[in-house]
Structures are given as C-alpha cells and as structure tokens.
C-alpha positions in Angstrom: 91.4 146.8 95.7 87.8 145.7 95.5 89.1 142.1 95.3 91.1 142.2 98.7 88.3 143.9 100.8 86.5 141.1 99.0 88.5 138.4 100.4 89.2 140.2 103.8 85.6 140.0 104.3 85.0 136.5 103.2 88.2 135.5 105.8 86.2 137.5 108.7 82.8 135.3 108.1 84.8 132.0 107.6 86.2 133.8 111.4 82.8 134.0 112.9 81.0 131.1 111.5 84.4 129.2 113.3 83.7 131.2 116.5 79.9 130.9 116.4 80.3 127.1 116.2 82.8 126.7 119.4 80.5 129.2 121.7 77.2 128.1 120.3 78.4 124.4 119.5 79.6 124.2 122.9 76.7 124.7 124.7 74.2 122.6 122.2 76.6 119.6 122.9 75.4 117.2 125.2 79.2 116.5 126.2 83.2 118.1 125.9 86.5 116.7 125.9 89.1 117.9 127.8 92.7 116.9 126.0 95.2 117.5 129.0 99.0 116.7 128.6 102.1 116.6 130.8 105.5 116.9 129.1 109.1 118.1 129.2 109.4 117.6 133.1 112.1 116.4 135.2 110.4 113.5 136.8 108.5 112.7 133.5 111.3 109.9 132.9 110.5 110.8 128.8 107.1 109.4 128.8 103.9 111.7 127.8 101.0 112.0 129.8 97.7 112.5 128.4 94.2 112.5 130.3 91.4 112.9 128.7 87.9 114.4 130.0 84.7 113.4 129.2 81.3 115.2 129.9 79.8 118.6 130.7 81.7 120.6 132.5 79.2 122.1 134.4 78.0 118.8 135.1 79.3 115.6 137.9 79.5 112.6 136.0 82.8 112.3 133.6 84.8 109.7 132.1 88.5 109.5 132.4 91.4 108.1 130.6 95.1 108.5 132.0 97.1 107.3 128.7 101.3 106.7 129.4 103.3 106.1 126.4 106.8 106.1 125.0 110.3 105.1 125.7 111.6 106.2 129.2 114.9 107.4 129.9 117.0 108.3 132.6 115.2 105.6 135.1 116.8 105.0 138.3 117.9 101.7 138.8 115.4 101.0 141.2 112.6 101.7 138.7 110.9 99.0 137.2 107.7 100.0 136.6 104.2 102.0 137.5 103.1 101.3 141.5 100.2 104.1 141.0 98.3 106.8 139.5 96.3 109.8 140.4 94.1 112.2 138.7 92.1 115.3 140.2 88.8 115.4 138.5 86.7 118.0 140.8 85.9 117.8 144.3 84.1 115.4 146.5 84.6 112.3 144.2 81.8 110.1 145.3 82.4 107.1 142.3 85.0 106.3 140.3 85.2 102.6 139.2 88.4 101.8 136.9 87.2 100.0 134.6 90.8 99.2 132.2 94.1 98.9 133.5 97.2 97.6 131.8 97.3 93.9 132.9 93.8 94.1 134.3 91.7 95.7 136.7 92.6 92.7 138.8 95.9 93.7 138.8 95.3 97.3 140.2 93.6 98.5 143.7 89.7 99.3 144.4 90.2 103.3 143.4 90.7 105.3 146.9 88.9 108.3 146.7 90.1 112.0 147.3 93.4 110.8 147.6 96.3 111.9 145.9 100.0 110.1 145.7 102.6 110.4 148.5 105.5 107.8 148.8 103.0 105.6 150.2 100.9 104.9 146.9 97.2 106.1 147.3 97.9 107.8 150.6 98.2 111.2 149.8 95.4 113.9 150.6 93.3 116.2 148.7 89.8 116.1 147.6 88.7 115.5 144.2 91.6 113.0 143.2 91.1 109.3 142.3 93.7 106.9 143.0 94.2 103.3 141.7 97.5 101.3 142.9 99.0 98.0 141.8 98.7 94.6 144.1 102.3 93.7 143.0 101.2 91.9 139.7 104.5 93.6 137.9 102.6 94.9 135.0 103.1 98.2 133.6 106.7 97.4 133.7 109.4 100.5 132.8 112.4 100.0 130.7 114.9 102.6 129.5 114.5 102.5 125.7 111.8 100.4 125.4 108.4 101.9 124.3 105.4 101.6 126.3 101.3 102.5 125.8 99.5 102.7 129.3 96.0 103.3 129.4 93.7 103.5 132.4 89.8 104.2 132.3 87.8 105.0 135.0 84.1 105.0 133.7 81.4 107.3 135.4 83.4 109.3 137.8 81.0 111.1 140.4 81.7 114.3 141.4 80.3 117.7 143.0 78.2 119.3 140.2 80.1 121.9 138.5 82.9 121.1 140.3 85.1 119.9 137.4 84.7 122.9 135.1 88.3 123.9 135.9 89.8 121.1 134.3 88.7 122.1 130.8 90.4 125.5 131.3 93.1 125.9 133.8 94.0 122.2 133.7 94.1 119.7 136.3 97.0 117.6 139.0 98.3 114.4 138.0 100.4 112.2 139.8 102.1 109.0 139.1 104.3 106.9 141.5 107.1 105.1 140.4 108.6 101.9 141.8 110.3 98.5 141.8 108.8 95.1 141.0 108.6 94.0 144.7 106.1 96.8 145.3 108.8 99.0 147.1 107.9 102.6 147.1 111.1 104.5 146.3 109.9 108.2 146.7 109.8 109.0 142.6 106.8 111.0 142.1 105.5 112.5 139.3 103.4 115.5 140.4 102.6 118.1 137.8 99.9 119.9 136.6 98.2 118.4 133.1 97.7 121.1 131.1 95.0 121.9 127.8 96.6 120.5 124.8 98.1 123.3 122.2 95.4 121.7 118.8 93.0 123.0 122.4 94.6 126.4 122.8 94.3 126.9 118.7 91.0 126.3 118.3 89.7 128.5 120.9 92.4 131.3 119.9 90.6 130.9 116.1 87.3 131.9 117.8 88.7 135.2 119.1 90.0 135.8 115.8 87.1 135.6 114.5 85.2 137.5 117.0 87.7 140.8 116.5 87.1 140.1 112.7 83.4 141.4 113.5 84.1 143.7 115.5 86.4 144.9 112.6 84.1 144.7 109.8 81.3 146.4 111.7 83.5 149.6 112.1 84.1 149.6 108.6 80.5 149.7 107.8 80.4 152.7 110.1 
C-alpha cells in the first residue's frame, strides 16, 4: 500500500513539474509556435494543410508557413494546380513579405493585404488575412495520385499587437483557391478553419492533469 501512494505521488509531481513548465515556460519564452492543421474536408481534395505560427502571441510580428502536401484525389478536371492562398494572422496586417514560394517568389503575387480568397484570387474581404496569388507561372501544379510538398513563408508579418493571440487557441481561417494552368479561376475554394494540432491539445491537457494532481495531493495531506 505504502508503495502505490508512493508512486501516486511521484506520478502527481512528474504532473506538476509538466504543468509548471508549459504555464511558467510559456511565459519565460521569448517566442511560441502555433501548429494549425486542416484535414478530412470536402474541398480538401486529400491534401493536408498545415500553418505554422511563430512569435508571441500577445505580440505583432509573426512568421508564417502555409505547408501543402500529399497526393490529391477527387480533382476536377479543370484543376491543375494552386492559383492562391490565404491565411488570417490577426487584424490590421500592416507587412507581410513572402519570402518562399514553390517555384519562386517570382512566380507568386506582391501579398495583398487584409484580403481573403473569393473566385477572383486575392479579392476577397476581411481584415487580418494575407494573400499571395500566382502570375500564371504553372507551378504548384495538382495531379490526382501524385504526391506534392507546398511550402510558403511569409517572414515578419505585421499585425495589430495582441491581435493574433486567437490563433494559438481557437485556431485561425485559411483559404486556398484552386484552378487551371491558364490562370482561370473555377470557383473551388478551400475555406476552413485551421485548427491546433492534437500532439497541441495533449500537451496542454497533461498540464491540467497535473494541476488536479495537486489539488489532489493537497487534500490528502489535509
């Protein structure tokens, strides 16, 4: 008996040493990551979506990366590859220079800022989104069954202070337009909400565990 309290107690300090590190470690960091995915959805063609967050939340200077990969399936016919993307970082984007693009920055638009993706590209509304779309270079070509790794980067993305401290929790909109290799817009969007990554979710769900732990073992001493 005296061994399992033993061992009950030594799994509740290995609990809040874990949650002391994420709420203290948190703070002492000069800079997060937010891991943000997009999966399972009808208009996802297959592929995953992953954006990644860098900087303090609380904060209005971030770096982005909108990464595109695996085989797609179920692509119209007039699909042949990515016309634009879209990502809403805060509000009031005042910077966001794309700095890597598949095929080149060259290949790819100045970014429009606070504007989201309609059927006309980087035409949509809505502030906080950056938008980057494709001068009809016919990279980031789309082929069902064939694999594919996407990356964009936009370095040193300026927005209202603070305003971005939603995206680490509740997520964030992303939007890609599809189209065909003569630039046509064809009207398939992608428009869902990236959400925190489940490895995110576990880690911050061992915190609370550990927190109740002391909460437990400080009744017992009682």
């Amino acid at each position: 008996m005296k061994g399992t309290h033993t061992m009950e107690k030594r799994l509740m300090v290995a609990g809040i040493l874990l949650a002391a590190m994420i709420v203290f470690g948190s703070e002492a960091s000069h800079a997060d990551t937010a891991v943000l995915g997009v999966s399972g959805c009808e208009s996802c063609f297959g592929l995953n979506y992953t954006l990644t967050v860098e900087g303090t939340p609380t904060g209005s200077i971030f770096n982005v990366t909108l990464d595109i990969s695996g085989a797609p399936s179920g692509l119209p016919s007039s699909v042949t590859r990515i016309g634009s993307v879209s990502a809403k970082i805060g509000t009031g984007v005042t910077e966001a220079p794309l700095t890597s693009a598949p095929g080149g920055t060259g290949a790819w638009s100045d970014t429009n800022l606070n504007s989201g993706i309609n059927s006309g590209g980087c035409s949509g509304s809505g502030n906080g989104f950056v938008c980057n779309r494709q001068i009809n270079f016919n990279v980031a070509g789309l082929t069902n069954g064939v694999s594919v790794n996407y990356s964009w980067v936009w370095t040193g993305v300026t927005v209202d202070t603070g305003s971005a401290a939603s995206v680490f929790t509740s997520g964030t909109p992303l939007k890609v337009e599809f189209e065909n290799n003569s630039g046509t817009l064809n009207g398939n969007l992608l428009s869902e909400t990236a959400v925190a990554e489940p490895a995110t979710m576990l880690l911050l769900t061992s915190g609370l565990f550990g927190v109740l732990g002391l909460s437990r073992l400080q009744r017992r001493k009682r």
